[in-house]
C-alpha positions, 0 to 999 in steps of 0.5 A: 759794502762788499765787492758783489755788492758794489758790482751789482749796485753797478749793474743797477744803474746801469741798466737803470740809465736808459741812455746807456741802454741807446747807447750799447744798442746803437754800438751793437747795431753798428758792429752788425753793419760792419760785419754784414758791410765787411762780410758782402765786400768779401762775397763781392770780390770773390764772385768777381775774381770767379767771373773775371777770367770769363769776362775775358774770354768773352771780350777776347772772343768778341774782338776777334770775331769782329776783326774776322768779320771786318777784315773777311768783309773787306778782303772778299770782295776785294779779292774777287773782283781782282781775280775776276779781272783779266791779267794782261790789259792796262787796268791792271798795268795802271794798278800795279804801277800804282800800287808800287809807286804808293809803296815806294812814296810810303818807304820814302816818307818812312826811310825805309829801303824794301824791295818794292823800291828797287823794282821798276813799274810794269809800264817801263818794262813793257815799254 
């Protein structure tokens, strides 16, 4: 028996044994999952390396318009009614004085020396 002879004897039967043929199927079928699995992987983390940057920005954006709306929501009225009360009364005595003893209640319980410690409530200088 010569070589191209035995070669074909062996292709024969392998071709001839149909297990053999499942088996090569399921192997080439299996490689082809692989590729496509590896291959959408790929696809995946190139698609979110390209929105990540704009997901960002977004969520940035987001927080700092939520910040801008709360503290402007907050301070505006605030601020309008202080400037719509008039200066020189008790009212306004009462909330300065209030305001730095709190400050100074605040710096106590921290340790901390500021420049609200040292000054004096507005009652005792009027008094």
């Amino acid at each position: 028996m010569t070589q191209d002879s035995a070669q074909a004897a062996n292709t024969d039967t392998t071709t001839a044994n149909p297990l053999t043929a499942v088996a090569d199927a399921m192997q080439a079928a299996a490689s082809s999952v692989t590729q496509n699995i590896n291959q959408g992987a790929t696809a995946a983390r190139q698609a979110a390396e390209k929105a990540l940057p704009s997901v960002g920005m977004f969520a940035n954006r987001f927080l700092y318009t939520t910040c801008y709306a709360m503290s402007y929501g907050v301070v505006f009225p605030l601020a309008l009614v202080a400037l719509s009360v008039p200066q020189n009364n008790p009212l306004v005595h009462g909330m300065i004085d209030g305001s730095r003893a709190a400050r100074n209640k605040v710096d106590e319980m921290l340790g901390t020396n500021s420049v609200a410690a040292a000054e004096t409530p507005a009652a005792e200088a009027t008094a």
